[in-house]
Each structure stands twice: as structure tokens, then as C-alpha cells.
N, C-alpha and C positions, 0 to 999 in steps of 0.2 A: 320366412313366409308362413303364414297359416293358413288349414284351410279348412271348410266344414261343409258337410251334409245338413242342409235345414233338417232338426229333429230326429237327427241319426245318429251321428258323432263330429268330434272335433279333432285337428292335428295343431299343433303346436312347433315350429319348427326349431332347432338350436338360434339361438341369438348370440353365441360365443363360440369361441375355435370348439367344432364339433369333435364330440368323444362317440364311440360305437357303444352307446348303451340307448335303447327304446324301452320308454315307462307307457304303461296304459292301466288305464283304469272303468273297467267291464264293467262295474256295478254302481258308479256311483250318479246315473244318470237317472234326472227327478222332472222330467218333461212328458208329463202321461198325455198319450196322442188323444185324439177324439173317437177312434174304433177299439177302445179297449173300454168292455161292458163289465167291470168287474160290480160286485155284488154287494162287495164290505164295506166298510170305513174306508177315511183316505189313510187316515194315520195309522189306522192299524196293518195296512198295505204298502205305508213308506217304511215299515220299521224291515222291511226286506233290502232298502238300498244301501249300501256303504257311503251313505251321505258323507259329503268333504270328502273324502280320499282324493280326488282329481284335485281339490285345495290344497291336501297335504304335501302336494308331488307339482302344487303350481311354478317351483323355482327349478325345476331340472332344465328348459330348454337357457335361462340366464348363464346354466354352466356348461351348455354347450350339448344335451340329450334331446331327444323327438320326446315330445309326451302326447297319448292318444284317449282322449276318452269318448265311452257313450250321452250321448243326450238321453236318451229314452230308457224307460225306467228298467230294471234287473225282470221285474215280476212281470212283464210285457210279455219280455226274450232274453231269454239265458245267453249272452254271447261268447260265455264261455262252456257253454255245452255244446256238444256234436249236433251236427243238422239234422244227426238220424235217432235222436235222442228221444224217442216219444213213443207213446203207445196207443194202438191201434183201438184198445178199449176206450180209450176217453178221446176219442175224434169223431165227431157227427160225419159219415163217412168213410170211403176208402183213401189210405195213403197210394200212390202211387210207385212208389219203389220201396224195395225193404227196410224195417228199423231198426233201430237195437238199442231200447230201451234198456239203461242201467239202472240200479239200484234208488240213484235219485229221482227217478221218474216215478219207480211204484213208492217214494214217499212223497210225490206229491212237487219234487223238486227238481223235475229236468228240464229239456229247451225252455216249453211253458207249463210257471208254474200250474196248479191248481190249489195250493193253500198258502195263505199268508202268514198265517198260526199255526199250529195243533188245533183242528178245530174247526178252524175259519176258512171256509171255502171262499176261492175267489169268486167264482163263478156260479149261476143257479143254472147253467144249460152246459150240454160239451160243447166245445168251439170246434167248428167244419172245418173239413180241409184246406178247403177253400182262406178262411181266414189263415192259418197258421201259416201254410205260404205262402200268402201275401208277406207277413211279418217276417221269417226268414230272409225272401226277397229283398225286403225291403229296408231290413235291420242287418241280420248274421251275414248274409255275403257280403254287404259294403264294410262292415268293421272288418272281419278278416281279409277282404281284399287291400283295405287299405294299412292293416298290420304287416298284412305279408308284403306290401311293397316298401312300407320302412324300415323292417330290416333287410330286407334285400339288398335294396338300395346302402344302407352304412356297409352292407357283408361287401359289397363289390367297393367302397371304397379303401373298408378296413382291413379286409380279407379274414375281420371276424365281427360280431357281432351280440350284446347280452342283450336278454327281452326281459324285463322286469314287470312282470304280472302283479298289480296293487290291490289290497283290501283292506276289508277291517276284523278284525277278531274280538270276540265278547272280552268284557273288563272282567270277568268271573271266568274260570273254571267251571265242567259242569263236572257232574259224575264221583268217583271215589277221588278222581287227583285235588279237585276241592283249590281253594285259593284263587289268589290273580293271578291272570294272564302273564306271559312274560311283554316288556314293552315292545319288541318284535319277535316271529314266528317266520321262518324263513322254511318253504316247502320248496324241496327240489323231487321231490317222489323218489324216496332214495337216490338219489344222483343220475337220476335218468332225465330228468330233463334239461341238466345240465350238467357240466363239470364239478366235481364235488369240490376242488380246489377254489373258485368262484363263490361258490356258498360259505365256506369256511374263508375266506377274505372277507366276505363280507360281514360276517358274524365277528369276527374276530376287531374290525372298525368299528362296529356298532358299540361290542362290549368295553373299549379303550374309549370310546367316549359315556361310557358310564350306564349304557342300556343295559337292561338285561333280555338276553336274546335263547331264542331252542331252536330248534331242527329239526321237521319232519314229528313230530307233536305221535302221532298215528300213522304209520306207516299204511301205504295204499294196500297193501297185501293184507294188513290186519283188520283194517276198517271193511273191507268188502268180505273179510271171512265172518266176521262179526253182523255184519248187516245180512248175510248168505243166511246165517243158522238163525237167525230170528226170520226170515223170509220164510226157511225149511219149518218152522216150528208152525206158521200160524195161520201155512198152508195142509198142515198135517191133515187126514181126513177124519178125525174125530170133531172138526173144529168145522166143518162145512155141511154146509144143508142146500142138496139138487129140491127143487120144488116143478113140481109139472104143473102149466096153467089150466084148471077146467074153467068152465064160463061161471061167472060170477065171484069166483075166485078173491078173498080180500089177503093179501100178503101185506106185514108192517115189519120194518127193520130199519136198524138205526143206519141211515145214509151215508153218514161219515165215520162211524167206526166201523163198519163192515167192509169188507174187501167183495165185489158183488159185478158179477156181467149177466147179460144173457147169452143165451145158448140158441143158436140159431137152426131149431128143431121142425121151424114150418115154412111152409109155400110159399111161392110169391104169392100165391091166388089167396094166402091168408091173411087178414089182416090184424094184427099186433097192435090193440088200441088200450093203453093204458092215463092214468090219472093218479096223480102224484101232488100229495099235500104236502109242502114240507113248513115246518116249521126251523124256524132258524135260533137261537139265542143270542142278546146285545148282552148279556152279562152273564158270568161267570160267578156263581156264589161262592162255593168252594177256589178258591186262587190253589187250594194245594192236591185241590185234583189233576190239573194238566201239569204240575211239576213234571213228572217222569217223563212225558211225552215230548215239553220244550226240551227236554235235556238231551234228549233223545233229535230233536231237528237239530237245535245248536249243533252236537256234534257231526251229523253230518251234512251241514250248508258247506 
């Protein structure tokens, strides 16, 4: 049996004596709704999907696995980020319950995104609260409701159950390790999120059919102590400037490299009326000016 969410996601059910393994694939969904105002290119906005991947993984229910993917696109709604993954600075608005924005958020990369490049804003306005919970609603609780109930579902028949979370990884290396990719990257988060004996089964298949395969590439502990001390570094206060508004006041700074909020210093009886030119760029002269910085998203999508 199959079944699907118009424009949400899809299931795929076994079509052969069923095995307890559930494949899904979060990102590879290229169906852009009609409430999504993005600002950019398309193409330069698709290059965030793991296009194919749900193609690569189309023969698992022939051998008897669930396969689940998204319709709608990765840069919409991160269905693989936490619901509370977001920050309060970039919401037109009040969130309603607490968040806890990670390290992917102030790049730019949590629930939703805000850049599709180094660079390239998705957006020329914040997105209201209002919108972003509609999209969760309407997006993030039906995939995980309906992840959670396939493997539930094989767990009670199997009395176990493997979740095989699918992607894609860059053909290049970025940074000092330099070279190709290996042909699979197999991330268990040090063996927490699953059995390490599973992971190494599986590695061990891969490489007797001639892949070559790693494990855990960056370890979660190192990538967030790494991403922490550049946060600490560029937040230092030699590197920041408070500016108080008087009237007439002309303030200019660069919108996307700057790290920048307001401070909510006046009344409600005050009114906070500003005008904002921005100028965007369609082209990049220098290509070896955003090096460091892609190399810098690559590693932590």
C-alpha cells in the first residue's frame, strides 16, 4: 500500500516479505508551494535539495523496507531540525513557546532556512510567526507523525526496528582533509543514535562490495566545539558597535555580513520608523572571494 500527503510527503510500503528497516529521505523534496516568497534564483535555491536521493533509495520497499520521503522542498522546512529550532531575532513577531536555536540557525541553517549560499539571502523581509507555523503544522508534524508510526509499527511487529535517514554529500572535500568524498559517510553521532554494531555491519557490506565507506567524518562534539569558538570569537566586544538612534540619524552596514538586532530601548507610544535600501548582487566577480565561507556551509549542512 502507498500513501501520501498532497505536497507534503509520500510512503512507500514493502512489496516483499517485510524486513524492520525504514528508509526516509528529508531533503530531497523539489515541489516549491505557492506561500513560499523566496527572493533568489530558483537554481540557485535548488542547489539546497539532495535531489534523487528518494530515486537512489526507490528499490528498498521491492525488498521488502517502508521508504518515506518529502514532497516539498529542504529550504521551505528543515524536517530534519527540531520544531523549536529557530530564533526569535529573525521572526516578524512573538514565538509562543520557548526555542532553542542551535548553531545551524545562527548560520543561517535551521528549521527555516535564511540563505541558500554564502551570501544569498532567501528572503528580503523576516517571515511572521504566523507563516512559520503554518509550515511546521503543515509540514514537520505530519513527516514525523508519520515516521513515527512506521517504525512503530515494524518495532511491534519485529520487536526491533533500523531507521535509515538518507542524503547526499559533496563529491569534494572541503578544508585541509582536501580530496573525494568517500562513496558512503555512514553518521551514527558516535553510536548514539544507534547500535554501533549496525553501523559497522553496515560499513563492512558496503566496503566487500567495493565502496569505499568512513564513519562519523566530524564527530558532533567537535563540530559544535568548533562552530562554539568561532561564535565566541565574532561575538567578542571589540568586534561590535551599540549605536543609539537620534532623529535623523543615517546608519549604513553591510546586511549580510554583519551579525545585527535591535534593542528594544523605547515605548510603545514611540514610534520606530525606519527605511532600508538594499542593494542585492546577481553576480559575484571575485569566485575566490566566498571560497572560505562555502567551505565553511558545506561543512556544517
Amino acid at each position: 500500500m502507498s500513501f501520501e500527503i498532497p505536497g507534503v510527503l509520500w510512503r512507500r510500503d514493502p512489496q516483499a516479505a517485510e524486513v524492520p528497516l525504514v528508509f526516509d529521505s528529508p531533503h530531497s523534496g523539489s515541489e516549491y508551494p505557492e506561500d513560499f516568497p523566496f527572493c533568489c534564483a530558483l537554481d540557485v535555491l535548488r542547489t539546497a535539495e539532495d535531489t534523487y536521493v528518494d530515486e537512489l533509495y526507490a528499490a528498498a520497499p521491492e525488498l521488502g523496507a517502508t521508504l518515506i520521503g518529502a514532497i516539498f522542498p529542504r529550504s521551505y522546512l528543515d524536517p530534519n531540525r527540531a520544531a523549536d529550532d529557530l530564533d526569535n531575532m529573525h521572526i516578524d513577531g512573538t514565538w509562543p513557546t520557548p526555542l532553542s536555536p542551535s548553531h545551524r540557525t545562527r548560520a543561517g541553517l535551521g528549521l527555516v532556512r535564511r540563505v541558500a549560499r554564502p551570501g544569498i539571502p532567501i528572503y528580503d523581509r523576516k517571515l511572521t510567526a504566523a507563516e512559520i507555523m503554518a509550515r511546521v503544522d503543515r509540514c514537520h508534524t505530519p513527516y514525523h507523525r508519520v515516521l513515527e508510526e512506521a517504525c512503530d509499527r515494524v518495532h511491534r511487529k519485529f520487536g526491533t526496528v533500523w531507521h535509515v535517514n538518507c542524503h547526499s554529500m559533496p563529491s569534494q572535500r572541503s578544508g585541509k582533509k582536501g580530496g573525494r568524498c568517500a562513496d558512503f559517510v555512514l553518521g551514527d553521532r558516535d553510536g548514539t543514535t544507534c547500535a554501533p554494531e549496525f553501523t559497522d555491519f553496515v560499513a563492512v557490506l558496503l566496503r566487500g562490495r567495493g565502496y569505499t565507506v568512513r564513519i562519523n567524518e566530524l564527530s558532533p562534539g567537535e563540530s559544535d566545539e568548533m562552530l562554539d569558538r568561532l561564535f565566541d570569537f565574532q561575538l567578542e566586544q571589540r568586534f561590535r558597535y551599540t549605536h543609539t538612534w537620534t532623529e535623523n540619524d543615517l546608519l549604513v552596514w553591510d546586511h549580510l555580513g554583519t551579525i545585527h538586532r535591535a534593542i528594544a530601548d523605547y515605548g510603545p507610544d514611540e514610534i520606530r520608523l525606519m527605511r532600508r535600501c538594499q542593494v542585492m548582487a546577481t553576480k559575484v566577480f571575485d569566485a575566490e572571494f566566498l571560497r572560505p565561507v562555502r567551505e565553511l556551509m558545506t561543512d556544517a549542512a
